[in-house]
C-alpha positions in Angstrom: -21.4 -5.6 -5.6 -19.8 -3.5 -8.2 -18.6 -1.0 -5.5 -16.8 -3.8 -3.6 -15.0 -5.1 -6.6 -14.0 -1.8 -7.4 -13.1 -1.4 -3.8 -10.5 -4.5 -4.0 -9.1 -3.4 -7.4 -8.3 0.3 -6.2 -6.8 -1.6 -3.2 -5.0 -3.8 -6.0 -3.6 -0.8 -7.5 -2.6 1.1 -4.2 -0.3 -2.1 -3.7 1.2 -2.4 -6.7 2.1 1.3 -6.8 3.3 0.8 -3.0 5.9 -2.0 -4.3 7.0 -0.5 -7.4 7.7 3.1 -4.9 9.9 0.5 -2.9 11.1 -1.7 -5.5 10.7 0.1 -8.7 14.6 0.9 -8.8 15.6 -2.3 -9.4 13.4 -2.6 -12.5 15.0 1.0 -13.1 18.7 -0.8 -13.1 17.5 -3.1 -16.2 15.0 -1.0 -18.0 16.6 2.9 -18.1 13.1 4.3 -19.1 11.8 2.7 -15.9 13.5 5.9 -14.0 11.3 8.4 -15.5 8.3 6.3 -13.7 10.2 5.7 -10.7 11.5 9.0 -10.0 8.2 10.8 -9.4 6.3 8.0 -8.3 8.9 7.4 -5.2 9.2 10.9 -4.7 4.9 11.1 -4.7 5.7 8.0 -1.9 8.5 9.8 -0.1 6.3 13.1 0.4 2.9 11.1 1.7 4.5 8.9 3.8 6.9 12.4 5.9 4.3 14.7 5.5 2.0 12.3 7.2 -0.7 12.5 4.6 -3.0 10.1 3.3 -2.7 8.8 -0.2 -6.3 9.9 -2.0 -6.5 6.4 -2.9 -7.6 5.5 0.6 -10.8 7.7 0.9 -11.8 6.6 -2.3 -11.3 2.8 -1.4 -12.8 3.7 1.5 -16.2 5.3 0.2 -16.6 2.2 -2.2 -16.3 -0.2 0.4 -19.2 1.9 2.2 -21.1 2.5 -0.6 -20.7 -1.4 -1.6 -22.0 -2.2 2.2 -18.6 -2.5 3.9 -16.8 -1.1 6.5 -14.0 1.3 6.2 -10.8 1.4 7.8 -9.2 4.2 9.8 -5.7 5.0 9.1 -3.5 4.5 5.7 -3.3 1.9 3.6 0.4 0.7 4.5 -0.9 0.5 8.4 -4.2 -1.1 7.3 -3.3 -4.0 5.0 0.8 -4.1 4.6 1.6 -3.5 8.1 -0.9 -6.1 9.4 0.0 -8.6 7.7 3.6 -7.9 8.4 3.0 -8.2 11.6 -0.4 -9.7 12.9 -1.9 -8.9 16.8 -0.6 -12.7 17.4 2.9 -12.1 16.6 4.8 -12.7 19.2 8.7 -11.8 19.4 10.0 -15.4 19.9 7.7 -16.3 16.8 10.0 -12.9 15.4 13.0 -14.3 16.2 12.4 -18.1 15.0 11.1 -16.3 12.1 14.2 -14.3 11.2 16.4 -17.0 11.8 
């Protein structure tokens, strides 16, 4: 039990790092000091994501799930919970389009 709840909160984390790597500059246009966070932690994001890598996050999410009795995921974390709920198997491209409209 503890390794699944420790599962969802590195998984917690991963996310809100992922955000503040796409968003984080926009908090860094009101708070100054922000930038000295932002800088390195979109640069960190930059590098993973064209160097193909896997943030160390993952395996370790990964081997708590398994050691809490879950199942791992192949892949990274953007392709294994942002991108899928972006867009879901069902997603069709007239639901796409009625969607960005």
């Amino acid at each position: 039990m503890i390794f699944r709840i420790l599962a969802d909160l590195i998984a917690l984390v991963h996310f809100a790092f992922v955000v503040f790597v796409v968003a984080g500059g926009l908090l860094a246009l009101r708070w100054r000091r922000i930038v000295w966070l932002h800088l390195p932690a979109a640069a960190w994001g930059i590098w993973i994501e064209v160097a193909g890598w896997i943030c160390p996050l993952t395996p370790l999410e990964n081997s708590l799930r398994l050691r809490g009795g879950g199942a791992a995921y192949a892949g990274d974390f953007v392709e294994h919970w942002i991108l899928a709920v972006l867009y879901p198997a069902s997603l069709t491209r007239a639901t796409q389009i009625a969607l960005g409209a």
